[in-house]
C-alpha positions in Angstrom: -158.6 29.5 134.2 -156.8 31.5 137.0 -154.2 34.0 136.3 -150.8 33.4 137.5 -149.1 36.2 139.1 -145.8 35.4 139.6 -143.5 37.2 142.1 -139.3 37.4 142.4 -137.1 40.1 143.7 -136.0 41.2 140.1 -137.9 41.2 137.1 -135.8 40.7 134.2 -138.1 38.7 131.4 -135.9 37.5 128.5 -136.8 39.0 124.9 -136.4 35.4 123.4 -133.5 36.3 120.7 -130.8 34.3 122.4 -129.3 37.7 123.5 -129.4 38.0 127.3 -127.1 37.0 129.9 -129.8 36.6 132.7 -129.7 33.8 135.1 -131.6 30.2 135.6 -134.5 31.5 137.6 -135.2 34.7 134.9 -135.7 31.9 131.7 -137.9 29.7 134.1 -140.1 32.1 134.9 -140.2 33.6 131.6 -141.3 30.3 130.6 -143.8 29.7 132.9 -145.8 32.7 132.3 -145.9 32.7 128.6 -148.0 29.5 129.4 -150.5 31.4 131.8 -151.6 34.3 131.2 -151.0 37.0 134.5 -148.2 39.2 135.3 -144.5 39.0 136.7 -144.1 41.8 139.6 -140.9 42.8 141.4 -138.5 45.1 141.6 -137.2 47.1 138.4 -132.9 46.6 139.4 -133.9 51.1 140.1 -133.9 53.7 142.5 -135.7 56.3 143.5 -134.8 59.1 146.1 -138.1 58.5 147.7 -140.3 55.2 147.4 -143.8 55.8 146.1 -145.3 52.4 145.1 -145.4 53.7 141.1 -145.9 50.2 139.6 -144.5 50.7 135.7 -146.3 48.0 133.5 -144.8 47.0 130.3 -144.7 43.8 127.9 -141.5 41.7 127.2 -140.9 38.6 125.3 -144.6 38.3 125.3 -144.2 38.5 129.6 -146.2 41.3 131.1 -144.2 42.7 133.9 -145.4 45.2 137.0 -142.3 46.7 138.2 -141.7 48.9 141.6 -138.4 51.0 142.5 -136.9 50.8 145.7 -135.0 53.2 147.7 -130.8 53.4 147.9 -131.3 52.6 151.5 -133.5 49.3 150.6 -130.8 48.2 148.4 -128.2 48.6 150.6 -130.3 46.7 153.8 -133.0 44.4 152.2 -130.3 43.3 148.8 -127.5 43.9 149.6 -127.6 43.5 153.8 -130.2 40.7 154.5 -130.5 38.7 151.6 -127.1 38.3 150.1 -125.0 39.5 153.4 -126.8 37.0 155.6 -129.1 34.4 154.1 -127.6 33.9 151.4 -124.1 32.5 152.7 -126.0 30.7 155.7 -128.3 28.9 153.4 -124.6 27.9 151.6 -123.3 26.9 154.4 -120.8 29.9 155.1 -121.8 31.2 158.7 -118.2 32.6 158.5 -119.4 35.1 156.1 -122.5 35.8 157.6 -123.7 39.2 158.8 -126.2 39.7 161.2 -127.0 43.3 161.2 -130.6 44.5 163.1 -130.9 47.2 160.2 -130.4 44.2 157.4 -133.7 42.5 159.3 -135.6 45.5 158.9 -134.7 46.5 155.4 -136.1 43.0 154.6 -139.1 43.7 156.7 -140.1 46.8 154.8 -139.4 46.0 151.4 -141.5 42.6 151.7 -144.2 45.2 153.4 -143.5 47.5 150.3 -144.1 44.7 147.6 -147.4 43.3 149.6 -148.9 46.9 149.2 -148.0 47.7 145.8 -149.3 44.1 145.0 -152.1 43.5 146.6 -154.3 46.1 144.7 -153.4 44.0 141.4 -154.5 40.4 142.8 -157.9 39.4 141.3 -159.8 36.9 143.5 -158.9 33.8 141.5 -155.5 34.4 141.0 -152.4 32.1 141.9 -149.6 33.7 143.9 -146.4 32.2 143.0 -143.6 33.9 145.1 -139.6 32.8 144.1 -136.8 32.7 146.9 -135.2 33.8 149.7 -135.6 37.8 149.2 -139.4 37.2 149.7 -139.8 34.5 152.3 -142.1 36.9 154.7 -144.4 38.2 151.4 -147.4 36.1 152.0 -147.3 36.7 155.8 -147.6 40.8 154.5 -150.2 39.7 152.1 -152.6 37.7 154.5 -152.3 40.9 157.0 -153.6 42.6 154.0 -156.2 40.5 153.7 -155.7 38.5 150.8 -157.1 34.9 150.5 -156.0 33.4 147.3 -153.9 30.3 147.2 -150.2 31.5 147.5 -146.9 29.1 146.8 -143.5 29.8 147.5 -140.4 27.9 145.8 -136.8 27.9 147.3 -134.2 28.1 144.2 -131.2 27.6 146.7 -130.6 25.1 149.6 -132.1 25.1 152.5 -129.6 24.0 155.3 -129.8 21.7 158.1 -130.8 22.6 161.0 -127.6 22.9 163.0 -126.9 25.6 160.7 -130.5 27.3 160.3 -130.9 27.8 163.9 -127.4 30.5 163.6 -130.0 32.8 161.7 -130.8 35.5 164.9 -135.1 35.3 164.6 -135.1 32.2 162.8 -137.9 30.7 164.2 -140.1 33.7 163.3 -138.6 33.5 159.7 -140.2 30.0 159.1 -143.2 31.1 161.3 -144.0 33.8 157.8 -143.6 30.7 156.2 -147.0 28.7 157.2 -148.6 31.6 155.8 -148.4 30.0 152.8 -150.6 27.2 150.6 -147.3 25.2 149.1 -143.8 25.2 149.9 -141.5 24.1 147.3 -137.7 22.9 147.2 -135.4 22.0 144.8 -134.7 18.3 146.1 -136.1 15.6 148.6 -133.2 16.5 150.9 -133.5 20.3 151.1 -137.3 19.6 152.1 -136.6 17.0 154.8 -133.9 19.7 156.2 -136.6 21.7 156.7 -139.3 19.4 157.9 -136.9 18.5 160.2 -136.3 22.0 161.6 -140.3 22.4 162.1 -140.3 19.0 163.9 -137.7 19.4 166.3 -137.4 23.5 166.5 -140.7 24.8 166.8 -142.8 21.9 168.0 -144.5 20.9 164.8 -146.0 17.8 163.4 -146.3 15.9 160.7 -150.1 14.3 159.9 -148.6 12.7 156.3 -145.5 13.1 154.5 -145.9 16.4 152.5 -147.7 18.4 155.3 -146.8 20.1 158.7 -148.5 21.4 161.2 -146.9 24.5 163.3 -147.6 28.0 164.8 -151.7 26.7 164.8 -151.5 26.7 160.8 -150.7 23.5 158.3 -148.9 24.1 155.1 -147.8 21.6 152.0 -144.2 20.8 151.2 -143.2 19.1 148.0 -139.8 18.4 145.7 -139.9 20.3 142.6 -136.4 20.3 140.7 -136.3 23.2 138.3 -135.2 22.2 134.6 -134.0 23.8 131.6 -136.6 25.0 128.8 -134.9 22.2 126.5 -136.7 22.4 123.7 -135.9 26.5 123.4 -132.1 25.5 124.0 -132.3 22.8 121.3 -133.4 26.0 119.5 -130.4 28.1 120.4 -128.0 25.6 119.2 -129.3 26.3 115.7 -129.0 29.7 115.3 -125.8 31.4 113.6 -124.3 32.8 116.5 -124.1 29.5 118.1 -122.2 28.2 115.0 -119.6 30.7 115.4 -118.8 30.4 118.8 -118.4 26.5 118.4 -116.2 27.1 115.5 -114.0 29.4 117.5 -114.0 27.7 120.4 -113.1 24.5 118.0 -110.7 26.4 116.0 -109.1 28.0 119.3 -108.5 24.2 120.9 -107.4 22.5 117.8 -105.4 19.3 118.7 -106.8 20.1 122.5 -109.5 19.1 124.7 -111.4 21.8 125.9 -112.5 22.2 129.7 -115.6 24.4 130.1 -116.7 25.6 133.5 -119.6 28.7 133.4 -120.4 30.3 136.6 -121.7 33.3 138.3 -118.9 34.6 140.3 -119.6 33.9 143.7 -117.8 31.7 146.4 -120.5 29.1 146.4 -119.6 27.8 143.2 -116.1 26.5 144.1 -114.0 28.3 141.6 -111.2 28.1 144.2 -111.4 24.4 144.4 -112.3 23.6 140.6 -108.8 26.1 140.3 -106.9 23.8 142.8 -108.1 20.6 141.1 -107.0 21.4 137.4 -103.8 22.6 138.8 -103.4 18.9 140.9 -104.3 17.9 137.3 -101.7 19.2 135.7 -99.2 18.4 138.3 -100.0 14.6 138.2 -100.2 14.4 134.4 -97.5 16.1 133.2 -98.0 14.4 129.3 -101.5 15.8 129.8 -100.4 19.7 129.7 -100.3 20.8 126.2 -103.5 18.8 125.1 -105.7 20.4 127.2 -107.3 23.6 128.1 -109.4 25.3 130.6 -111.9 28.0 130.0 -113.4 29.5 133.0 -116.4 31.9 132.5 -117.1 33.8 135.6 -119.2 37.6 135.0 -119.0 39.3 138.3 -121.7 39.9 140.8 -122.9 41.7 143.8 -119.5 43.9 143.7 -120.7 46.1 146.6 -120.6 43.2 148.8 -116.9 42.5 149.9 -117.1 38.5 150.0 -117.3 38.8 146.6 -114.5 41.4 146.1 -111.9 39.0 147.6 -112.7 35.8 145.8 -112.2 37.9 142.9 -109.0 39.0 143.7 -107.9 35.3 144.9 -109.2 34.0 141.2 -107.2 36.6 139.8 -103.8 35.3 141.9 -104.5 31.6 141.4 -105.3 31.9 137.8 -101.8 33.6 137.1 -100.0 31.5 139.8 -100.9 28.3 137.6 -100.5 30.0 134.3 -97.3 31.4 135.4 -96.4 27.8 136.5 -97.4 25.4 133.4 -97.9 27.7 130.6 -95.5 27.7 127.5 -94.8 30.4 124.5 -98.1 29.1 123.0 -100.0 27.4 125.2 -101.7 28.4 128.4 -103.9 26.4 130.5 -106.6 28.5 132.3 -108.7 31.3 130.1 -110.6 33.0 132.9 -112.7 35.2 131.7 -114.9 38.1 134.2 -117.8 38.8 131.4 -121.2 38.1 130.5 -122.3 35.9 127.6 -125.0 35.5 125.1 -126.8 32.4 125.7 -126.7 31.0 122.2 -123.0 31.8 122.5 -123.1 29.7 125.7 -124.7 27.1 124.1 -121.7 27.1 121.3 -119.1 27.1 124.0 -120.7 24.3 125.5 -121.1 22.1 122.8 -117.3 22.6 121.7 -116.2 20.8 125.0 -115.1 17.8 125.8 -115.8 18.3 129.7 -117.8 20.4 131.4 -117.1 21.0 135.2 -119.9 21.8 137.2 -118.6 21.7 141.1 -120.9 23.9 143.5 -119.8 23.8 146.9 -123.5 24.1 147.2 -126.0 24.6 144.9 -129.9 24.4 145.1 -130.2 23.1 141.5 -127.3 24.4 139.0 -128.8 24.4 135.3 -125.1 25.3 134.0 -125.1 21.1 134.2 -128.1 20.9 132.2 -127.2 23.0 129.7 -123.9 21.4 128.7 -125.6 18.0 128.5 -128.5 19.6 126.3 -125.3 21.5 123.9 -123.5 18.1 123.0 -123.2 16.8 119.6 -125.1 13.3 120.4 -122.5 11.3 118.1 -119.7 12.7 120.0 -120.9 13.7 123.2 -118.7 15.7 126.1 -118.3 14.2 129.8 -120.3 15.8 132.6 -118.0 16.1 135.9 -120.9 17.7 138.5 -120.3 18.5 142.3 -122.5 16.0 144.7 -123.7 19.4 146.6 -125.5 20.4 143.8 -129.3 19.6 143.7 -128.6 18.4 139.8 -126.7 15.6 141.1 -129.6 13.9 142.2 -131.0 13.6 138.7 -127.9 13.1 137.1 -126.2 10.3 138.5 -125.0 9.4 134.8 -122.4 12.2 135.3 -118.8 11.7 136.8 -120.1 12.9 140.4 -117.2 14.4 142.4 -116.5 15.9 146.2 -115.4 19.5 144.8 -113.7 20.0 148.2 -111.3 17.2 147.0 -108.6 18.4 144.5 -108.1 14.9 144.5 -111.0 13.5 143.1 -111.1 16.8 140.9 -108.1 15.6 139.3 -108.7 12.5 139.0 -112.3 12.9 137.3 -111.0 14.8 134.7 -108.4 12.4 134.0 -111.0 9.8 133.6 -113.2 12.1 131.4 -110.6 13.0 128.5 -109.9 9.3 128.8 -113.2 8.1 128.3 -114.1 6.0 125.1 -116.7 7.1 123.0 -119.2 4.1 123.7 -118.9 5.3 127.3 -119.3 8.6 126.6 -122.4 8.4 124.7 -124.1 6.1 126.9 -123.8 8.6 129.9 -125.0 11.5 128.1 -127.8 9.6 126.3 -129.9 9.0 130.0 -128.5 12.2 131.3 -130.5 14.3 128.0 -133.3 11.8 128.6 -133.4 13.5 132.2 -133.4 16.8 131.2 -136.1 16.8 128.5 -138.4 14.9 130.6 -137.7 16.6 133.5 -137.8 20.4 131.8 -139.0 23.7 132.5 -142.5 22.9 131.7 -142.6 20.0 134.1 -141.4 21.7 137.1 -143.9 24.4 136.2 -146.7 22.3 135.8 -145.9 20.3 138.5 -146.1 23.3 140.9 -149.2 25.2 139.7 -151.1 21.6 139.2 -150.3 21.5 143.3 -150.7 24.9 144.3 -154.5 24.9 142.2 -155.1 22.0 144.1 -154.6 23.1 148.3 -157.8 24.5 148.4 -159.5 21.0 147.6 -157.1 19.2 149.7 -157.6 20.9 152.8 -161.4 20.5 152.8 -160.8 17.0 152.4 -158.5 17.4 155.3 -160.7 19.3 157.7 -163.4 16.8 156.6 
């Protein structure tokens, strides 16, 4: 059987106690390569005054993990400049917060060239590539100029945008050019890989032999849909466990006679705190016998502090959290709890399953597993309501939840209303098809789905060529 090497911009592996804070993409991962044996390379989250390739190998969670350090200055170009100062809020649809700095492209440049090196003396001849995300778009274009031949995929965990807004990215074309270097091209939904099918066919002259393959720049790659899940089963796990307990017995104790509001998110200004602020608040203005019996807990750790997009949605949270506090609260009652730390994901799960809505309303979102989560937390006999943004790639599984325009304080409003007055028969029957969806459509599936396509491009294109 091959080996797996799989390849993201951080390498975080989870211990599997239930204790780390780390993101979507760090527990799928984690997941898949605890089925195949390999490694996980990337970068360590350290610097060095001077980049030397030193790969430091270690064992996590049963995860083996080949980790590089990178210089201050490729933090500051390839992290923080290229791929969270430009791609990043162009692939969200924010070209106002866009920077496109020629030192940012070349940071990116070298660091992909700095990875390829480091990795390529690791790759065994029958190994599978599996490269995650936007920092690492140009990797396998490095790695083929390095010679290596092995079948290499690459999956995009956030949007890709239409073309009207891809084409403000300066170099674009040669961007996507890097990306017919490799075997498979995977995207969250249907939608995010016609936006880019359609950028190859009208942009750089491509063509389309049959639906899943292009043909551009004289070489053909696969697309495909591949929407990431949860590790369901592990979760389902989680909910056990004493820690878990605890937190839903505070949270249930803390909300007695109240109906808590749970939203968990990454601060960042993709996530439409702002709005989901804006909509409670119409909430509360509209349904004024409403106030007292309910509560809103908004868990937001912060991120990417150095980068000052994120410094001022911070400070606008801060001032519209205590504007509606200072407007509806009482002696003892308040009704936001916002809340700039990181949790334990058994605690997560607790908080979760002690709600009786969870808000989930991306702006934009390439999947959003907060959504899957909360569905796979609730008490089956008693379930919580699911209000989920139509911008994020979970809505197109999860059409059982109360789908809402999070741009609309409006609808905001007026979903929660409807969810705290939902009957329980209703309630149930939502959130029985909605867990169907995510333990079908789990971790393991994407995973599977993805290496069981990426094993088989080398068959497919002699069929092709035949």
């Amino acid at each position: 059987m091959s080996r797996l090497i799989v390849v993201s911009n951080r390498v975080n592996p989870p211990t599997g106690e239930g204790e780390e804070s780390v993101g979507g993409l760090a527990m799928a991962l984690a997941a898949a390569l605890r089925e195949y044996s390999g490694l996980w390379f990337g970068w360590s989250g350290k610097t060095t005054p001077e980049f030397t390739g030193q790969l430091n190998i270690e064992k996590v969670g049963g995860v083996t993990a080949a980790t590089v350090d990178l210089e201050e200055i490729d933090l500051e170009e390839y992290y923080n400049g290229y791929a969270n100062k430009t791609l990043w809020p162009l692939f969200h649809y924010r070209n106002d917060l866009a920077a496109f700095d020629r030192s940012y492209g070349e940071g990116y440049r070298r660091v992909n060239c700095r990875f390829a090196d480091t990795l390529a003396p690791l790759i065994e001849p029958d190994d599978l590539i599996w490269i995650h995300d936007y920092h690492l778009i140009p990797l396998a274009r490095e790695l083929r100029k390095l010679g290596i031949k092995n079948r290499i995929g690459f999956f995009l965990h956030i949007p890709w945008p239409a073309h009207q807004v891809f084409i403000n990215l300066p170099r674009h074309r040669q961007l996507v050019e890097a990306m017919f270097d490799y075997d498979l091209l995977g995207f969250q939904t249907v939608e995010y890989q016609q936006a880019f099918e359609e950028y190859v066919l009208s942009e750089a002259g491509g063509v389309q032999p049959e639906p899943g393959l292009l043909k551009a720049f004289g070489r053909t790659v696969s697309t495909g849909a591949f929407p990431i899940g949860i590790d369901a089963q592990d979760f389902g796990r989680l909910l056990k466990n004493g820690k878990a307990r605890r937190m839903r017995d505070l949270m249930t104790a803390c909300t007695v006679f109240r109906h808590l509001i749970v939203g968990v998110d990454r601060l960042d200004y993709s996530k439409g705190l702002e709005e989901r602020f804006l909509g409670f608040e119409r909430f509360l203005t509209e349904n004024p016998d409403m106030r007292r019996e309910v509560l809103m807990l908004q868990i937001a750790p912060v991120s990417r502090e150095s980068v000052e997009a994120y410094q001022e949605i911070r400070q606008r949270l801060d001032s519209l959290s205590g504007r509606i506090n200072g407007a509806f609260a009482d002696v003892d009652w308040a009704p936001i709890r916002y809340v700039n730390k990181n949790y334990r994901r058994d605690e997560l799960a607790g908080i979760y399953g002690a709600a009786r809505v969870g808000l989930v309303t991306p702006l934009r979102d390439g999947m959003n597993l907060v959504a899957k989560e909360f569905v796979a937390a609730q008490n089956p006999e008693d379930p919580g309501v699911l209000i989920l943004s139509r911008f994020a790639g979970a809505a197109r599984q999860m059409q059982e939840a109360l789908l809402v325009n999070p741009n609309s304080a409006e609808e905001v409003a007026e979903a929660i209303k409807r969810a705290l007055a939902m009957d329980k028969a209703e309630r149930v029957r939502r959130w029985s098809a909605l867990f169907e969806t995510v333990q079908r459509e789990d971790v393991t599936a994407w995973r599977d789905a993805f290496v069981r396509a990426l094993q088989g491009m080398k068959e497919r294109r002699t069929a092709l060529a035949s």
